[in-house]
N, C-alpha and C positions, 0 to 999 in steps of 0.2 A: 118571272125572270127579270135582272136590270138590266139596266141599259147598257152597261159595261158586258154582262155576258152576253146579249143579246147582239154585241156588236164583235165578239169573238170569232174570229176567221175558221178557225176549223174546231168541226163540232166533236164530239165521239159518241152522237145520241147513235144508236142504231135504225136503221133505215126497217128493221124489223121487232118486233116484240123477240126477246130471248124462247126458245127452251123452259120452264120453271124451273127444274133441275140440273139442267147444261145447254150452251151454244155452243154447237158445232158449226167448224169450220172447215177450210177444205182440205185436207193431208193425202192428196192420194187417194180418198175412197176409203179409206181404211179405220180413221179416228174421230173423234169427236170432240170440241173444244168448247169453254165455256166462257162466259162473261166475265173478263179479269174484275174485283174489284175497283179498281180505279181509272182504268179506260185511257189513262195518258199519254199521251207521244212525250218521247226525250227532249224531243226538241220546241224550242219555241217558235210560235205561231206563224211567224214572219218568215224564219230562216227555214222552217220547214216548206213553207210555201216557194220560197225562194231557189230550193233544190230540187221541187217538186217541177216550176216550170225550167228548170235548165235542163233537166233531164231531156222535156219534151221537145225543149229547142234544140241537144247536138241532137237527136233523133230526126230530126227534120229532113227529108230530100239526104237521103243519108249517101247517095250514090251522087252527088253536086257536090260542088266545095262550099264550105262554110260560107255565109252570104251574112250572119247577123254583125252590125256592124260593132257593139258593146265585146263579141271573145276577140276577134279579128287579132288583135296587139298581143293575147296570148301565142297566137300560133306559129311564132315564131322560135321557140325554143322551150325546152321543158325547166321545171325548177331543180336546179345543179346543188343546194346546199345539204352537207350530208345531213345537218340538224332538223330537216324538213320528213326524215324518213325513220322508219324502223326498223327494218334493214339495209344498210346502204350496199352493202354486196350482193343483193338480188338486185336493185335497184343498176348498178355500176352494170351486172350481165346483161342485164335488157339491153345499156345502152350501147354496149360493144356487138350485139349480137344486131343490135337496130343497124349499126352503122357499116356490119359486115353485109349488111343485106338481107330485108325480109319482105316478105310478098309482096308485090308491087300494087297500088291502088288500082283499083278495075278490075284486077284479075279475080277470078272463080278461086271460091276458100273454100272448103271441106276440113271440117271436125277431124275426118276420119283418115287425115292424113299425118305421121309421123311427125316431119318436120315443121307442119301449119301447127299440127297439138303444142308444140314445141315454142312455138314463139306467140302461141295464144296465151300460156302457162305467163313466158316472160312478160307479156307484156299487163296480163291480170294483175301480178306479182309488180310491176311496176305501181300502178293502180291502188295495188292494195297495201301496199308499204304505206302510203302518205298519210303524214300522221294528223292531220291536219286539213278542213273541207278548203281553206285556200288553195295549199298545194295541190292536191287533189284535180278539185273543179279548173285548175289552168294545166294540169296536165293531160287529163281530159280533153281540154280543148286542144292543144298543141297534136295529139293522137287522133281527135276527130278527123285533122289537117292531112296529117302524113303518114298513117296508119290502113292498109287493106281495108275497106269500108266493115266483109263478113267478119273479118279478124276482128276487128273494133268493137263491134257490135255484143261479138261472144265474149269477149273480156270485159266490154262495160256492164252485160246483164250477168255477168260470175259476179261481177264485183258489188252491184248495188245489191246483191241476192243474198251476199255473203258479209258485208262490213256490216258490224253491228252500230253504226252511225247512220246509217242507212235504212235499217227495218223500219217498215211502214212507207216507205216510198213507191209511187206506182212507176212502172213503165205503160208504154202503151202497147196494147195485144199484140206479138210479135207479127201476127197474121196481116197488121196493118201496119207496121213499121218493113219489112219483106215481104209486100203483098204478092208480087213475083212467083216467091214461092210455095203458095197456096191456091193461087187462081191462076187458069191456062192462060196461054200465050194470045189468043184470038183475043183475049177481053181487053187487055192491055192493048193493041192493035188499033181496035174499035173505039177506043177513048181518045185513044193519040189523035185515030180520021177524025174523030166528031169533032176534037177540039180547034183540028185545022180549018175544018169551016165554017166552026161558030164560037167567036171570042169568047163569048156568054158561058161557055159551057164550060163546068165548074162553079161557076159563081152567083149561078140563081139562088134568087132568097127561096124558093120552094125546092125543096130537094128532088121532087119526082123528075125534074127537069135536068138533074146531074146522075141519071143511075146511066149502068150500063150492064147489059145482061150478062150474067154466069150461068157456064152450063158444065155438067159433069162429063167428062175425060171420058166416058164409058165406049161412048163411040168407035173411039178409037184405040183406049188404051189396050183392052185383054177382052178377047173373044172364049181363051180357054175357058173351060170348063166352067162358063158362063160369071167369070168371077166379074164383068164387067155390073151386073146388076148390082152388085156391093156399092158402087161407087159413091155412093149417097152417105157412106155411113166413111168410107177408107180416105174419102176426100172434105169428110167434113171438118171444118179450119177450128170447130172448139177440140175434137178429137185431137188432130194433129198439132196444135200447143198445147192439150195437156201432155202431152208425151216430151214435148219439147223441152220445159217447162221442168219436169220430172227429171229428163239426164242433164239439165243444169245445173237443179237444184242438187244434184248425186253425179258431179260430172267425174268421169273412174279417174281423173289424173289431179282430184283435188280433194285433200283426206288429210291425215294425221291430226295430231293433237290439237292444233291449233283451232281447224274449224270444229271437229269433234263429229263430224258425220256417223264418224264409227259407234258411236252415241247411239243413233237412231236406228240400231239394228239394220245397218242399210245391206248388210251383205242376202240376209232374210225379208228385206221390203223388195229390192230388185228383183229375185226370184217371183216373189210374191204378187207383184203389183204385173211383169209381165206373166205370170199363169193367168191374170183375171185378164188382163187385154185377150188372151188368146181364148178362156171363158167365154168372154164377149162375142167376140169375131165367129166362136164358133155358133154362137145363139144367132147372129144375124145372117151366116149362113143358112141353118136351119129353118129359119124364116122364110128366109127365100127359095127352099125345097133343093138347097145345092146339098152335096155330100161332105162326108169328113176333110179335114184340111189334108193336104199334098202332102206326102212323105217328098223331106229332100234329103237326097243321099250325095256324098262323094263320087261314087263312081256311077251314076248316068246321068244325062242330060237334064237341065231345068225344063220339066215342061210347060209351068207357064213364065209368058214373058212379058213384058211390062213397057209401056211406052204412053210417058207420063204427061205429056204435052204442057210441056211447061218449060218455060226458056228463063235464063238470068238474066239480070237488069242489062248485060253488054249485049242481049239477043243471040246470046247461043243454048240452045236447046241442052235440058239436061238429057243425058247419057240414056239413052233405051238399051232392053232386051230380048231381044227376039224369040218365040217360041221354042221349045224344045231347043236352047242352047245347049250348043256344045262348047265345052271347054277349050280355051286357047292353047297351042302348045308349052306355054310357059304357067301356065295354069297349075299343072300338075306339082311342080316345086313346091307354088305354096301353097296347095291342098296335101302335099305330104307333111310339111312341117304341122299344118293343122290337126291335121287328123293324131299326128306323135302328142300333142298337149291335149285332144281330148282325150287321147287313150290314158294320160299322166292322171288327167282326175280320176277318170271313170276307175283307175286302178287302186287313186289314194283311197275314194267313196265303198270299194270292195274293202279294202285292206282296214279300211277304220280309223285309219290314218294318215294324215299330212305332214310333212318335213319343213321346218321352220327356215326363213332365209337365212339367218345370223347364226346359228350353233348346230342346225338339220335337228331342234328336239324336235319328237314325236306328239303332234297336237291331238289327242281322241275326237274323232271322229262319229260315237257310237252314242255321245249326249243330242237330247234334241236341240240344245240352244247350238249345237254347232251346226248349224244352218246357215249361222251368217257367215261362221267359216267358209264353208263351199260357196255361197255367194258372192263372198267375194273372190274366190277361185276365180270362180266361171267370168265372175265380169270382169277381170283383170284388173281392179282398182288398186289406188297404191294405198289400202289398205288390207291390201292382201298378204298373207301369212310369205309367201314365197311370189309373187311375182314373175321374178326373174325366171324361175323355173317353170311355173306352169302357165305365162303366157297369158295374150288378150286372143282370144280366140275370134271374138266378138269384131273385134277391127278386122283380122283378115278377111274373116268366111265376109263382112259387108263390102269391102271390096272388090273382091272376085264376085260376090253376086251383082256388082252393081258395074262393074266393068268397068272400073276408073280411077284406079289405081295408076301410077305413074310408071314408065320403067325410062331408063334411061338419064332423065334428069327431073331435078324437084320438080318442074314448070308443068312437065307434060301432066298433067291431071285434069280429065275430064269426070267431074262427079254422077254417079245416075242418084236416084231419089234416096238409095239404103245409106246414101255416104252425109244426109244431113238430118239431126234429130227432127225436124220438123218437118221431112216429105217423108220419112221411113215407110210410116204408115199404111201411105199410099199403094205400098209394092205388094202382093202377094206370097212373094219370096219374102218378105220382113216375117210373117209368120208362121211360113214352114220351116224358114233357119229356129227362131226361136221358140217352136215345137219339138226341134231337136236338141237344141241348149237345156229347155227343160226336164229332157230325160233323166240329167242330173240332178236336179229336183229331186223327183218319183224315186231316184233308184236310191238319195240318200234316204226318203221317207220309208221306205218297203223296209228299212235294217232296224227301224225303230216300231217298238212293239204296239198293234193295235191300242187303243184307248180303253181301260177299264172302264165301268160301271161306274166306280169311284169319283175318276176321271172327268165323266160324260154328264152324269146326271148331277142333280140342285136338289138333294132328299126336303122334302114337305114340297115342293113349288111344283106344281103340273097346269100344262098350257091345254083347258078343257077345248075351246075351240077357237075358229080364224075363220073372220069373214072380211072379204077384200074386195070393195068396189070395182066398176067393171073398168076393165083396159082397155085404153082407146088408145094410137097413135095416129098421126097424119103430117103431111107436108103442110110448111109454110114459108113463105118469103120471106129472105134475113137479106139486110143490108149491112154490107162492111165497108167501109172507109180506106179506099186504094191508092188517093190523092196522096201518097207518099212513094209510091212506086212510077207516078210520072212527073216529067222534067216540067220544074218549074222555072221561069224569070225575073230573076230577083231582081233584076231593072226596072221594072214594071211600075209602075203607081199603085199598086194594089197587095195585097197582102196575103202571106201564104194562106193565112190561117182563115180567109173570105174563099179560100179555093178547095172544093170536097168534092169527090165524084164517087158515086159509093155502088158497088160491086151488088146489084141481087142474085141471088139462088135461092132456092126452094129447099130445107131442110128438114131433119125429120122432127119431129115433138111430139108429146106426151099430153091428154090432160092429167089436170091434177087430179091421183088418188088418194083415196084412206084404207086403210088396215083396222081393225080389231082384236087385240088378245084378249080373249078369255081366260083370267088365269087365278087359281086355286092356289093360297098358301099357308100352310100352318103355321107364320111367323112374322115378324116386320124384319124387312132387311134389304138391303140393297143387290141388285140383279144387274148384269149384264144382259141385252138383248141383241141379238145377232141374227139381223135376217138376208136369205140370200135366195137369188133364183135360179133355176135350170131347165134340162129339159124335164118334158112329161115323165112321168114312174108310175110302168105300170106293175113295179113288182120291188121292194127292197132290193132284191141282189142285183139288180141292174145297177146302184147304187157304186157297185163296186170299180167299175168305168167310169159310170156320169159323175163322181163326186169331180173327176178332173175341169168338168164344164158348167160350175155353180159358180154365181157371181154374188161376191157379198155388198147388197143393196143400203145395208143401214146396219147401225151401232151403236148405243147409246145404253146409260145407265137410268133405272130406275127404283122407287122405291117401293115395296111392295107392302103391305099390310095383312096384317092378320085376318085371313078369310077370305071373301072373294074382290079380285082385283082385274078391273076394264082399263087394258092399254091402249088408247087410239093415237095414231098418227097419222101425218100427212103427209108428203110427198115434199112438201113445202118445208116440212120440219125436218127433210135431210140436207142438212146443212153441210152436210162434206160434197153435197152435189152445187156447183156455183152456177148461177145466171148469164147472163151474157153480160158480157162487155160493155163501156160505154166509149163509141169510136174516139178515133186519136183528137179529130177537129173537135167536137163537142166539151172531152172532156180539159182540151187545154184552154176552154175558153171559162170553164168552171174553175178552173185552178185560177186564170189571170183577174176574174170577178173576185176570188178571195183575196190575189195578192191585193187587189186594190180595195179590199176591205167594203166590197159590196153583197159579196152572200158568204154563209159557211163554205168549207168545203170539208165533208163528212170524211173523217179517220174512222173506216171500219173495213170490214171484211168484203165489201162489194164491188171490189173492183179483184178480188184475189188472182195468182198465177196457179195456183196447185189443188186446184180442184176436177173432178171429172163435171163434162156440161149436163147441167138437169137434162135437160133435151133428151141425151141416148139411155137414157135410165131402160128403158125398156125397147127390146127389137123391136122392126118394124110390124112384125103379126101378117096375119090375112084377112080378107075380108069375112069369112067364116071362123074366123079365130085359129090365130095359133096356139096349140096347147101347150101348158108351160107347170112347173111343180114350183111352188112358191115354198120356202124351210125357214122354223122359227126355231131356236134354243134361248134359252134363259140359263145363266150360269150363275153361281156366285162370285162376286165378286173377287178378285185376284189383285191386290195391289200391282202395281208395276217399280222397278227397282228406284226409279225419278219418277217422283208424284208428278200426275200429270201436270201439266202448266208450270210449274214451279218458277221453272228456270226462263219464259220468257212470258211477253204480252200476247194475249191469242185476242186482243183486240184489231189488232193490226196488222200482225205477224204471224206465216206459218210454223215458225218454229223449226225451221231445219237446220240439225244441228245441235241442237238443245238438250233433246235426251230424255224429252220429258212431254212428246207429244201424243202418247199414248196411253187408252185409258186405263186397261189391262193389261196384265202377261202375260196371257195367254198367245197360241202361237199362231202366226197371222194364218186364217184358212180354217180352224180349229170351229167344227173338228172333221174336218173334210181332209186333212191336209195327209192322213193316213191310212193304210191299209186297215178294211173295215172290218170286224169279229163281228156278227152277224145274229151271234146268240148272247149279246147284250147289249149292242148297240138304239135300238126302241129304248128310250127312257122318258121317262113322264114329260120331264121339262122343254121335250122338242115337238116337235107338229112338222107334218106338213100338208099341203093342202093343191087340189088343182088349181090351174088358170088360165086363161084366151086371152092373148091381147089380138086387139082387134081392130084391123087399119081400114079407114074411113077418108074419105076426102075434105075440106078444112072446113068444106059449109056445114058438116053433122055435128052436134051437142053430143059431147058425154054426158052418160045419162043417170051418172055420179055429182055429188053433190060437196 
């Protein structure tokens, strides 16, 4: 290398070897990405570095008023010239609508409120007009100033997620920018005491001396039906941003042509992506010897209730629910109007058809790619065929579950956990509502005909056998980076970025395994591999339930060769599963060592938003092993309608939006996603195999290799 590239501020080497045949990257769990040839960011070296750390600095102490003193002169007013914009009439509505009054700084924001979606929209749409990183980055600052801090936050991570001048920018893990709301209320408490009686604390050069202990909500949140034992997996903070993360990146009130979402088959990933959450949730139930998830219905009481101990930055406590709630008397209104928009789908899904907004045609219903049609039904996105008619179901039934809805006036709204993408998780009612939204799912799958032979099987390719290294899971202690969730003094002589106190808990992980296909083929060609887990089978027809609770593990293409062909892989080689984080202090101290041209600072996929965490790859087990059915298919290869990658960089970028992050066509779940015909379903090219995982305490070695 010369001297010139060796002194190049940001690299694009990969922090890992490729794939031979693809890098995957993180999509959801769902896809696999590969090594673009050229590995290039758009931008240059300097200016990308230089949007890289502003980003990290409005994120700063984001509940304080701006303290740096280089924006300060912006925040004065935004930029007025209409030649600075793309739309100047979206732009103009912001500002009439800013000046009529919109949430006031401090106060409690929730997504899942009308008139907050409403001025989140404008003020994205403000953001995203600017045609230009000047206008931009000072209007940015001017909204850091005098913008809702939650409002702010949700329109700047839409915007930097979504401007394609922006791809390849990090934010910092939301979990450490609102640490609030992922770690309880006590931890924050016990930082604020520690720091009152020791300056020190925060800014030791050894970090053991800045932790403060995290413990899990279990305690006290839900005794029912023992769901508190979960609490490990429902309050783990890579879980709950990848979720977060996910209705960003698919947020229902931002679609059409422009960003191209509808591209992504998003009305069939939505569906898709929460059947595998509920997959999941229901395997680590299982684990833990609890029962099927909770039927929630309309007309009786929620029997479990949820008290999430966890307060907002102003120290008022999110919204609890008490056991076996009963509905309030005004309750019933908007569980009627609800239940009239489910009954609207579940009739269109009968009938085969949907009624268009614009002219009422008739859209069929009775094709399998109209999945994403009902998807988007069900989510209420404004990419939906009719909207207007069939309603966000999804917003009210989170509301009434979370008890914090408003009445009266905009103001009154107290949120509980269902009303923010990134505490959802936590509630146990997140997954009985969306056990029932799924119905719609199943019932438009049950109209479409089992899977032929034809369909199922890859003629000459048969998977002889599968041998899979043993499963270990166990706890260990994660440290996350809080120091943005307490007040700092910007008077001070010392500097934010000397000050870290970092949250431990104990969470769950995996060691790393390998697989083995043994696989027989009469030809060289290329294969689809699709492997996923569930519970134990001890008989095919059981298959015809549990397909609903198989989670797909891995994806990827390969090339197969005439005769016999050994697949190994590693756990390490699923790249749709991402790593941890690198916390907010560290990594902005990485970016200001590039700005100043003293180390790289690596453009690659390691720091991603849109991945599930390796960690929960697998439930937690027992100590005798829990029994589990491990499922392989090989298919052939199926183009997809946009070659994959085509249309963006997967060096850097997830690609939402694109249209083209997908490896195949096949349909996501495939071939689980259907009613099973039982007398040709066995075909060569699938396998499945038993398997234990097997939970241990942190001092035992996997005895995997």
């Amino acid at each position: 290398m010369d001297d010139d590239a060796a002194k190049q501020l940001i690299s694009h080497e990969r922090t890992k070897p490729p794939d031979p045949e693809i890098r995957q990257n993180a999509v959801y769990g769902l896809q696999s990405l590969p090594v673009p040839s050229n590995g290039l960011s758009p931008n240059s070296d300097k200016e990308f570095l230089g949007k890289q750390k502003f980003f990290f600095e409005i994120l700063r102490h984001l509940h304080q008023p701006l303290a740096i003193p280089e924006y300060l002169p912006y925040t004065k007013g935004w930029i007025q010239e209409q030649s600075k914009y793309q739309n100047y009439t979206e732009v103009t509505e912001f500002q009439r609508a800013f000046e009529q009054g919109f949430l006031g700084k401090g106060a409690i924001f929730t997504i899942y409120n009308y008139w907050y979606a409403k001025q989140t929209m404008l003020l994205y749409r403000f953001f995203e007009n600017a045609l230009d990183w000047d206008t931009y980055y000072k209007n940015v600052i001017w909204a850091r100033q005098h913008t809702n801090e939650g409002m702010f936050l949700c329109a700047l991570t839409l915007s930097v997620l979504h401007r394609p001048d922006l791809q390849g920018i990090v934010l910092p893990a939301i979990y450490e920018v609102i640490p609030h709301h992922f770690f309880e209320a006590d931890l924050f408490q016990d930082a604020t005491n520690r720091r009152a009686m020791d300056r020190e604390y925060g800014f030791y050069a050894n970090p053991k001396y800045n932790v403060a202990r995290s413990n899990y909500s279990s305690t006290f949140s839900t005794r029912f039906y023992g769901e508190g034992s979960l609490a490990y997996f429902t309050e783990d903070v890579g879980l709950n941003a990848y979720y977060y993360y996910f209705m960003m990146d698919y947020a229902p009130f931002l679609g059409g042509d422009k960003l191209g979402l509808n591209k992504d088959r998003r009305g069939e990933l939505y569906l898709f992506m929460h059947q595998q959450l509920l997959a999941r949730y229901y395997l680590e139930r299982n684990s833990n010897g609890l029962g099927p998830i909770q039927e929630l219905t309309w007309e009786t009481p929620v029997a479990t209730g949820y008290y999430p101990m966890l307060s907002y930055w102003n120290g008022v406590p999110f919204r609890a629910r008490e056991n076996n709630f009963l509905w309030r008397p005004y309750d019933p209104v908007k569980l009627a109007g609800m239940k009239a928009h489910e009954e609207r789908i579940r009739q269109a899904i009968d009938r085969g058809y949907v009624e268009g907004r614009v002219d009422g045609q008739r859209i069929d219903l009775r094709r399998p790619e109209a999945i994403d049609t009902v998807g988007n039904l069900v989510s209420g996105s404004v990419d939906s065929v009719n909207a207007d008619y069939y309603k966000m179901i999804e917003t009210t039934a989170r509301m009434v579950l979370a008890q914090g809805d408003y009445y009266g006036s905009v103001g009154e709204v107290w949120p509980g956990p269902l009303m923010h993408y990134e505490t959802s998780m936590r509630d146990p009612a997140f997954y009985q509502f969306y056990q029932r939204l799924l119905s719609f799912y199943w019932d438009f799958k049950s109209y479409l005909p089992p899977y032929t032979v034809a369909q199922l099987t890859y003629d000459g390719v048969e998977i002889r056998s599968v041998t899979v290294d043993r499963l270990v899971t166990f706890f260990e202690p994660y440290d996350a980076d809080i120091s943005n969730g307490l007040g700092y003094d910007y008077g001070g002589e010392r500097s934010s970025w000397n000050f870290t106190v970092m949250a431990r808990k104990d969470r769950l992980n995996h060691k790393p395994f390998s697989y083995v296909l043994n696989v027989s083929s009469q030809f060289s060609g290329k294969g689809i591999v699709r492997m996923y887990m569930g519970p134990r089978m001890y008989g095919l027809g059981q298959l015809q339930y549990m397909k609903k609770f198989f989670v797909e593990m891995d994806q990827y293409a390969v090339e197969l060769v005439a005769g016999e062909n050994q697949i190994k892989r590693n756990t390490r080689d699923f790249y749709y599963d991402i790593r941890d984080r690198t916390t907010y202090s560290e990594l902005y101290r990485r970016i200001m060592k590039a700005y100043r041209g003293e180390e790289q600072f690596v453009l690659d996929m390691s720091e991603v938003h849109c991945g599930w965490p390796d960690r929960l790859l697998l439930p937690k087990g027992q100590p005798n092993g829990y029994p589990m059915s491990f499922f392989f298919i090989i298919t052939p290869y199926v183009p997809p309608k946009v070659s994959q990658f085509s249309t963006f960089d997967a060096t850097y970028t997830c690609g939402t939006g694109s249209g083209s992050k997908y490896i195949d066509d096949l349909p996501f779940g495939f071939p689980f996603d259907r009613e099973i015909d039982f007398s040709n379903f066995a075909t060569k090219n699938m396998i499945f195999t038993d398997v234990s995982v097997f939970h241990v305490n942190g001092n035992q070695q996997n005895e995997s290799h």
